[in-house]
MDAnalysis code that builds the backbone (N, CA, C; Angstrom):
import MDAnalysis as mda
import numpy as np

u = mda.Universe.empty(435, n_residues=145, atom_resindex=np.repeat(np.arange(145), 3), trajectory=True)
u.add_TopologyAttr("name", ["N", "CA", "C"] * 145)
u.add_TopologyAttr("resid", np.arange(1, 146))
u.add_TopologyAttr("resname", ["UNK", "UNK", "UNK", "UNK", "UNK", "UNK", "UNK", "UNK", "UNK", "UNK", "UNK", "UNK", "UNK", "UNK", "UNK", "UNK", "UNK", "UNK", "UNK", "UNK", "UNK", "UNK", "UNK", "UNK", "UNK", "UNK", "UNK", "UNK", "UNK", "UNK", "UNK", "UNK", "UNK", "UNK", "UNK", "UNK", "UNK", "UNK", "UNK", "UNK", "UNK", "UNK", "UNK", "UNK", "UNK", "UNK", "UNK", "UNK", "UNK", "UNK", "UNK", "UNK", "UNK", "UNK", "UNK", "UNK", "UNK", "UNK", "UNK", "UNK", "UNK", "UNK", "UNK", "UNK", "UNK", "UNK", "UNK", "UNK", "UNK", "UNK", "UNK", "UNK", "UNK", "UNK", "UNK", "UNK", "UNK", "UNK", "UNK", "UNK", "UNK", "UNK", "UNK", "UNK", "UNK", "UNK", "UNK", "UNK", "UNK", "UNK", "UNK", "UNK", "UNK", "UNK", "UNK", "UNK", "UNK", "UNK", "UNK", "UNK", "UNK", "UNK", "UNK", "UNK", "UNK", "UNK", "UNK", "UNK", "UNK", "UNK", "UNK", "UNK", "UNK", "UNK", "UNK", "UNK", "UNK", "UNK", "UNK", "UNK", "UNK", "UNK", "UNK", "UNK", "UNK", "UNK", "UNK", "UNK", "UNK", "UNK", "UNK", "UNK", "UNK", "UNK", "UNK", "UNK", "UNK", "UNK", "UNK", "UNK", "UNK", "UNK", "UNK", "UNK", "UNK"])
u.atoms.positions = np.array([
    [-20.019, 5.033, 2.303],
    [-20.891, 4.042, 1.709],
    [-20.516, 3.814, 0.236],
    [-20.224, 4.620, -0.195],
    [-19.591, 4.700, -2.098],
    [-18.490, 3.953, -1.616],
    [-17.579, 4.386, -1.345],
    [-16.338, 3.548, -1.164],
    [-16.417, 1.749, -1.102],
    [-17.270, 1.790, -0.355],
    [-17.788, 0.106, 0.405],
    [-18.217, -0.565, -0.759],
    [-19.175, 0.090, -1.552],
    [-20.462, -0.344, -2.255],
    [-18.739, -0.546, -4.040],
    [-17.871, 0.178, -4.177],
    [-16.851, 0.246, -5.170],
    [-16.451, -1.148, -4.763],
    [-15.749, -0.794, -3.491],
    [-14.469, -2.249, -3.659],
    [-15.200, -3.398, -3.465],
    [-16.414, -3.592, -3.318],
    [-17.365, -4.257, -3.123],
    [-17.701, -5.090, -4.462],
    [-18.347, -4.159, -5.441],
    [-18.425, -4.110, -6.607],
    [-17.210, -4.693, -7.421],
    [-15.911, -4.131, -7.016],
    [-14.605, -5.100, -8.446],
    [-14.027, -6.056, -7.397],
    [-14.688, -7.002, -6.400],
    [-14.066, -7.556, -5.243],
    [-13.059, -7.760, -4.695],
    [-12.949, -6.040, -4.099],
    [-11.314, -6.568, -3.295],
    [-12.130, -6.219, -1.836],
    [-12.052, -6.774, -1.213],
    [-12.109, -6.992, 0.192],
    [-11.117, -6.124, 1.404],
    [-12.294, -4.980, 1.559],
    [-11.306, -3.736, 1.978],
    [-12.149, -3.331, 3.747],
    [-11.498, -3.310, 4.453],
    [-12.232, -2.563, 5.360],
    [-12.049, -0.986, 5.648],
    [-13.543, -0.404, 5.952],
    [-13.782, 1.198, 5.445],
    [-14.133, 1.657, 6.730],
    [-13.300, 2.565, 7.387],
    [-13.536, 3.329, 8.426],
    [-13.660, 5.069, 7.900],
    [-15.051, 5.323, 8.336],
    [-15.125, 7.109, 8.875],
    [-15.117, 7.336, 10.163],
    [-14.072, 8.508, 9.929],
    [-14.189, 8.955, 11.436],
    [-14.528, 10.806, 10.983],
    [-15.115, 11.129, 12.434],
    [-15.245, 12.576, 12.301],
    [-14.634, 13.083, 13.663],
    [-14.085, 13.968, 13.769],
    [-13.313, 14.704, 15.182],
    [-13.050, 16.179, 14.828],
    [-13.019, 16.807, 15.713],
    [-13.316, 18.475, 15.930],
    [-11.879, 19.016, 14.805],
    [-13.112, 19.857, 13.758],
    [-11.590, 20.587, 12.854],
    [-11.516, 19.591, 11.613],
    [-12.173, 18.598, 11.535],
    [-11.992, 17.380, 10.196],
    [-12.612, 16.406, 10.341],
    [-12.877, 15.611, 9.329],
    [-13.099, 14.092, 9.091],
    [-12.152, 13.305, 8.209],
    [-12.183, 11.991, 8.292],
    [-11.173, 11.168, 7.633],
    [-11.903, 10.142, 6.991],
    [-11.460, 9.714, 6.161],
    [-12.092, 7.780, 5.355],
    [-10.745, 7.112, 5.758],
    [-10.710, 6.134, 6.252],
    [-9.477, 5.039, 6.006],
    [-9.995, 3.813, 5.202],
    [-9.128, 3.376, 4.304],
    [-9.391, 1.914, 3.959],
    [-8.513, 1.368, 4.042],
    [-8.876, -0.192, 4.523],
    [-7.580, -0.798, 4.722],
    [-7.845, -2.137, 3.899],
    [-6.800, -2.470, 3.194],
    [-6.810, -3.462, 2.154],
    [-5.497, -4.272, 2.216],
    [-5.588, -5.953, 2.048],
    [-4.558, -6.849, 2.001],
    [-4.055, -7.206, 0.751],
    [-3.073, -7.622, 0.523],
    [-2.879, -8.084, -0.203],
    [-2.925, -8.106, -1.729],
    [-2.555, -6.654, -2.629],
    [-2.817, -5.930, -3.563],
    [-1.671, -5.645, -4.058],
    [-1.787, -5.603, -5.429],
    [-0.788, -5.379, -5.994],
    [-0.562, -4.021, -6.227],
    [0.926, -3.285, -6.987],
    [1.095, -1.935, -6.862],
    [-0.232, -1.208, -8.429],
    [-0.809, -1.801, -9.384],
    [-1.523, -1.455, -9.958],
    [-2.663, -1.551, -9.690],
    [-3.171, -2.431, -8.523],
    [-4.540, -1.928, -7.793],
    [-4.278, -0.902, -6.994],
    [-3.057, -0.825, -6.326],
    [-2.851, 0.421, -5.189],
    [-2.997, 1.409, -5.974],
    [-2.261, 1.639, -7.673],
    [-2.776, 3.072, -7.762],
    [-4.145, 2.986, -8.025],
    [-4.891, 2.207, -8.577],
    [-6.152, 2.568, -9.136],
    [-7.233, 3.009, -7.843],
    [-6.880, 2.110, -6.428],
    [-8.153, 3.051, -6.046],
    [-7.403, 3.521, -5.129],
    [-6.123, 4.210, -4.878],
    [-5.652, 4.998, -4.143],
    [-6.484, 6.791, -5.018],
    [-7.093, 6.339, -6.171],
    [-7.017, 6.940, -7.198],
    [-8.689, 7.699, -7.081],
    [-9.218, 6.695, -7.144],
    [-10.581, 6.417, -6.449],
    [-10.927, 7.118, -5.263],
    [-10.190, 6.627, -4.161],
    [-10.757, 6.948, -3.420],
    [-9.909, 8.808, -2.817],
    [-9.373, 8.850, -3.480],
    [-8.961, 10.362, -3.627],
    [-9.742, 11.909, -3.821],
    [-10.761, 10.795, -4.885],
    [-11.736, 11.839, -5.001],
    [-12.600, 12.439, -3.914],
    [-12.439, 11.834, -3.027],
    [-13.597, 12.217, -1.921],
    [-12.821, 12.941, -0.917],
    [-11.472, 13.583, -1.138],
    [-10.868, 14.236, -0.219],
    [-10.962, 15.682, -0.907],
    [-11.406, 16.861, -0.238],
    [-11.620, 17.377, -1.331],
    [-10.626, 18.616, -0.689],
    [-9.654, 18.398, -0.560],
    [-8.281, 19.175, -0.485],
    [-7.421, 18.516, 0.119],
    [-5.799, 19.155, 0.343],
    [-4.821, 18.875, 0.539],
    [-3.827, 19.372, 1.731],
    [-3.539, 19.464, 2.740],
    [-2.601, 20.672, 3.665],
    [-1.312, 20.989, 2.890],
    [-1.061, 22.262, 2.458],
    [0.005, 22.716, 2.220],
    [0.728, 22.976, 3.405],
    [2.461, 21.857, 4.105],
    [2.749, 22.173, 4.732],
    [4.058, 23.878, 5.062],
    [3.987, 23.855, 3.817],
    [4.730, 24.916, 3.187],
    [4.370, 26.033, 3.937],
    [2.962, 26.455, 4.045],
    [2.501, 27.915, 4.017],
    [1.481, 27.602, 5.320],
    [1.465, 26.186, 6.090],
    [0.870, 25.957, 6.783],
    [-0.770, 26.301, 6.735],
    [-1.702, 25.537, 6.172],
    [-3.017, 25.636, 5.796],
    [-3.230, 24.896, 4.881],
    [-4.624, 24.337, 5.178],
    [-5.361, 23.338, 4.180],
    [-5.954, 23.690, 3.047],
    [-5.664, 23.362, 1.879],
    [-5.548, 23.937, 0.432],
    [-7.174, 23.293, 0.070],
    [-8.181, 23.813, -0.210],
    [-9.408, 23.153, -0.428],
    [-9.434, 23.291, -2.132],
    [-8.493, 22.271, -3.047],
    [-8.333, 22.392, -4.180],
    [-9.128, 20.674, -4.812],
    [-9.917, 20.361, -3.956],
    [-10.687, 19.300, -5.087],
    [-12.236, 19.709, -4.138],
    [-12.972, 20.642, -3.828],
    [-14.126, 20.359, -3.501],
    [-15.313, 20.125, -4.980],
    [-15.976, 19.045, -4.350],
    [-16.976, 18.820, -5.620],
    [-18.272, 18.537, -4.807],
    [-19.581, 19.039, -5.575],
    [-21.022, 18.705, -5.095],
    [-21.587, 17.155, -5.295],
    [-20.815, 16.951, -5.926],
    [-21.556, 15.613, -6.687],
    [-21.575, 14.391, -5.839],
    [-20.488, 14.423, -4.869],
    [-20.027, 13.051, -3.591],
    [-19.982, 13.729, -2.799],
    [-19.713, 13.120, -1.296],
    [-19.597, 13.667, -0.204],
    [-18.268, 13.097, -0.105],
    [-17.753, 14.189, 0.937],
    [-16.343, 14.339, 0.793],
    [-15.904, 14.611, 2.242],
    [-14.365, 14.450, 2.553],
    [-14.279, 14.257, 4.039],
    [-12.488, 15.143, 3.564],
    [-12.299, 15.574, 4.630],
    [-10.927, 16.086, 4.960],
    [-9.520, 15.401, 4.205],
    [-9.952, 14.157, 4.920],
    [-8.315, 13.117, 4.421],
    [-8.735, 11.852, 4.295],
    [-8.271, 11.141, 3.255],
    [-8.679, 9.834, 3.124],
    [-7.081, 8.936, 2.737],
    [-7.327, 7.540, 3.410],
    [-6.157, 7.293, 3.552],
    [-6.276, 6.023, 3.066],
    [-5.177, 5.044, 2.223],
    [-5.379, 3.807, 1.769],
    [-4.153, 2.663, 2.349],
    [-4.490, 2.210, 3.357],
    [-3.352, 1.654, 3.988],
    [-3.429, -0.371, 3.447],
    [-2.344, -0.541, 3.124],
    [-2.183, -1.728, 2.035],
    [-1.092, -2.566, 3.105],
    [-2.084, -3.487, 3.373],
    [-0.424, -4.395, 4.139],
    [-0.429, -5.613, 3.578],
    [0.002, -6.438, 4.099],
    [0.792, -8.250, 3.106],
    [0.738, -9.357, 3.934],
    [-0.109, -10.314, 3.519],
    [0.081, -11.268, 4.539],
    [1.190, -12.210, 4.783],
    [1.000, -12.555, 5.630],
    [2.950, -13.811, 5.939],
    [2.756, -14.306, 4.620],
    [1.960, -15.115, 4.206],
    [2.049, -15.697, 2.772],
    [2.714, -15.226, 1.596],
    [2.031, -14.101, 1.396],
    [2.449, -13.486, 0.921],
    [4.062, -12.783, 0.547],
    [4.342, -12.376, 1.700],
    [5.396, -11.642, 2.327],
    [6.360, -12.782, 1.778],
    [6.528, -14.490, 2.222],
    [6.941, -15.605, 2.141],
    [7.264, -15.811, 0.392],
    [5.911, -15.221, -0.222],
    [6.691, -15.883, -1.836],
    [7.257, -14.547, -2.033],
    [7.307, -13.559, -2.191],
    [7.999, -12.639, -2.156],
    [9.566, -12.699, -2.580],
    [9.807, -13.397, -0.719],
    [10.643, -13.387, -0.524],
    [11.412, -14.510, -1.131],
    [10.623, -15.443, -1.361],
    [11.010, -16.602, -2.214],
    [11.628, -16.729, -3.774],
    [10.791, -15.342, -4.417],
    [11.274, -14.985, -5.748],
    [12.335, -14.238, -5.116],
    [12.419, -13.053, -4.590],
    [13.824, -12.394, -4.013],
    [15.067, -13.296, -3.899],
    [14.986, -14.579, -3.416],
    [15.821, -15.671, -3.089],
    [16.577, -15.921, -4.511],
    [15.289, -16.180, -5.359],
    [15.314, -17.123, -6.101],
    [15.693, -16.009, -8.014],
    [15.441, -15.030, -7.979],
    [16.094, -14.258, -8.839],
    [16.962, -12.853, -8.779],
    [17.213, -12.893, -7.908],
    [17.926, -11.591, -7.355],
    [19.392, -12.147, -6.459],
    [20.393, -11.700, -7.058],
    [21.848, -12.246, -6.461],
    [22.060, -11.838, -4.866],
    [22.722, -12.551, -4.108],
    [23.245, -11.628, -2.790],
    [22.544, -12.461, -1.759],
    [21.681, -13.464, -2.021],
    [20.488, -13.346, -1.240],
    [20.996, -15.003, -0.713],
    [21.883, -15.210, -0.918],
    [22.630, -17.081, -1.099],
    [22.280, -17.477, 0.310],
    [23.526, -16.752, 1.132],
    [23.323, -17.394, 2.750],
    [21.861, -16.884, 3.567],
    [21.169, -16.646, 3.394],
    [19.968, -16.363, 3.666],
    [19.259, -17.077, 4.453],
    [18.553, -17.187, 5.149],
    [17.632, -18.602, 5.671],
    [16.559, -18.754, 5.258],
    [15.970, -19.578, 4.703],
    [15.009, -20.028, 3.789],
    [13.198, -19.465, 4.377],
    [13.357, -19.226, 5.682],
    [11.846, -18.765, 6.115],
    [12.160, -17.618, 6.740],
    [11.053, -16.363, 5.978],
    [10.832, -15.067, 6.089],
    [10.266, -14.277, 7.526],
    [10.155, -15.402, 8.003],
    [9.354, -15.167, 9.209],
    [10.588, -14.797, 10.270],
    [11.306, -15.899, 9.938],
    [12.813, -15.966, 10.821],
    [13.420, -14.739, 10.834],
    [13.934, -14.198, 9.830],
    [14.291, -13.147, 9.340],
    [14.644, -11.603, 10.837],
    [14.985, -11.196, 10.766],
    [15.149, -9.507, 11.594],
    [15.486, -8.681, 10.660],
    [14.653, -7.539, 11.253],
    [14.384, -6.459, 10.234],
    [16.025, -5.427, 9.900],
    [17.025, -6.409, 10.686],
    [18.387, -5.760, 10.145],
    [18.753, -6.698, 9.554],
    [18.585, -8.130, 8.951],
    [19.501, -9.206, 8.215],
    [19.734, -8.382, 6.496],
    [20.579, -8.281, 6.565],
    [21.109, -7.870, 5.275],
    [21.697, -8.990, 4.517],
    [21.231, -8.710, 3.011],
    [21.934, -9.590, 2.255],
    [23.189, -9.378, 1.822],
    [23.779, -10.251, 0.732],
    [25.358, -10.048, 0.359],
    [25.851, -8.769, 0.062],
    [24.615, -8.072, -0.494],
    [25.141, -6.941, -1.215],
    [24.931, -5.729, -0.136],
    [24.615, -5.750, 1.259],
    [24.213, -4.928, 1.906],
    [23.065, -4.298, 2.092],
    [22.248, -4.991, 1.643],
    [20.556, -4.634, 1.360],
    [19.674, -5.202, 2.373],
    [19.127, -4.434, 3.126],
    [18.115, -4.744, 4.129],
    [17.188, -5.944, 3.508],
    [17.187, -7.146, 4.019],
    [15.667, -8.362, 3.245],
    [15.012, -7.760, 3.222],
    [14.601, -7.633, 4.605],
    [12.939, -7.421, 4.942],
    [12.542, -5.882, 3.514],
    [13.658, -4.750, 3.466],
    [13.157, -3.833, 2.995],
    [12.646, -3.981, 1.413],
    [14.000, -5.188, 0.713],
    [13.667, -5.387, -0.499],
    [12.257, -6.344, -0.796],
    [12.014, -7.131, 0.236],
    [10.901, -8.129, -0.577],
    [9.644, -6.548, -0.179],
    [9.419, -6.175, 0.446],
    [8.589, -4.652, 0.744],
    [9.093, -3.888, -0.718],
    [9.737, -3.795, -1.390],
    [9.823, -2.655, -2.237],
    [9.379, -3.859, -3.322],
    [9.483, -4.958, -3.524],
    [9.253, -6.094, -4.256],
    [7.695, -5.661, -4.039],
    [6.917, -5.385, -3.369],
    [5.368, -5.805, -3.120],
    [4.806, -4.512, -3.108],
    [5.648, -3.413, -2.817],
    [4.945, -2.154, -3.384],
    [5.329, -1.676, -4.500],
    [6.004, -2.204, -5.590],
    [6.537, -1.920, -6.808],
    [7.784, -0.334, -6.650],
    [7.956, -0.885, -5.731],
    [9.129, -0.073, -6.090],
    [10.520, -0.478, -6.311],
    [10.861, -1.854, -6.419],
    [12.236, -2.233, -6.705],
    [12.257, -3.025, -7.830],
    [13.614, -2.684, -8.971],
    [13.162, -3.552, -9.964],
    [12.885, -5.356, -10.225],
    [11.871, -5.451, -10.826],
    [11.444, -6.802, -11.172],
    [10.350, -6.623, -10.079],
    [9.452, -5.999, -9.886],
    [8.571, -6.340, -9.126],
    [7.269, -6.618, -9.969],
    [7.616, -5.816, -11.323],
    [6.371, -6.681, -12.577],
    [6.181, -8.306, -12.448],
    [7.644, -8.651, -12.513],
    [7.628, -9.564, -12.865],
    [7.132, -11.185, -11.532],
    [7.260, -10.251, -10.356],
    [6.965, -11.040, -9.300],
    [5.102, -11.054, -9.738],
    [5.229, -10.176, -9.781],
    [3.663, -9.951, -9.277],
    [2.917, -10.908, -10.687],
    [3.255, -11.000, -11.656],
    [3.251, -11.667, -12.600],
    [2.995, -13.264, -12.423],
    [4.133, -13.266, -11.355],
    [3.838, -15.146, -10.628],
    [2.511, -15.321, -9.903],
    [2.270, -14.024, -8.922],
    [1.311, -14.494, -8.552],
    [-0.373, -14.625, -8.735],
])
């Protein structure tokens, strides 16, 4: 309900699943269309309510954030996906400032998740690292939109 009543509150439009099953509970949220500085902020957020971690190392669940103050669940998860639109200007700045990308075909949709550009670079993977900030110039995309 905190969770709901947050993204609610700075309006991003998230859907909030609890689940409970034998041995744990989980929060999922699932959110469209976000940039990589909203992803950290309430990946950030909603962190707090997990109130440990599994060390797969030593095999066992590390209970290193329990707090009284919220209620808290096992694992909480923030799953961020992109709509075609989206995905489309993306790929459009990718086209349009990033070399390699010449013989290309102009709609993203068309695309297969093996078309590589000039330089040997998976599309589909770069406009994805473009939208989760992990490839450079993705400030600057996100900037356009």
């Amino acid at each position: 309900k905190m969770i709901r009543q947050h993204f609610k509150a700075i309006g991003v439009p998230a859907k909030v699943i609890a689940s409970s099953y034998s041995m744990g509970s989980s929060v999922r949220v699932e959110v469209t269309d976000i940039n990589p500085i909203q992803r950290k902020e309430l990946s950030t957020f909603i962190d707090q309510f997990q109130y440990g971690h599994f060390d797969s190392m030593n095999d066992y669940y590390d209970i290193s954030n329990s707090r009284d103050d919220i209620p808290q669940v096992k694992y909480t998860f923030l799953e961020v996906s992109y709509s075609d639109e989206l995905k489309q200007k993306a790929y459009d700045w990718v086209r349009a400032n990033m070399g390699g990308y010449n013989t290309a075909v102009a709609d993203y949709s068309k695309l297969s998740c093996w078309d590589k550009s000039e330089t040997g670079e998976f599309i589909t993977e770069t406009v994805y690292r473009i939208l989760t900030g992990a490839e450079h110039g993705s400030d600057e995309f996100w900037a356009t939109v």
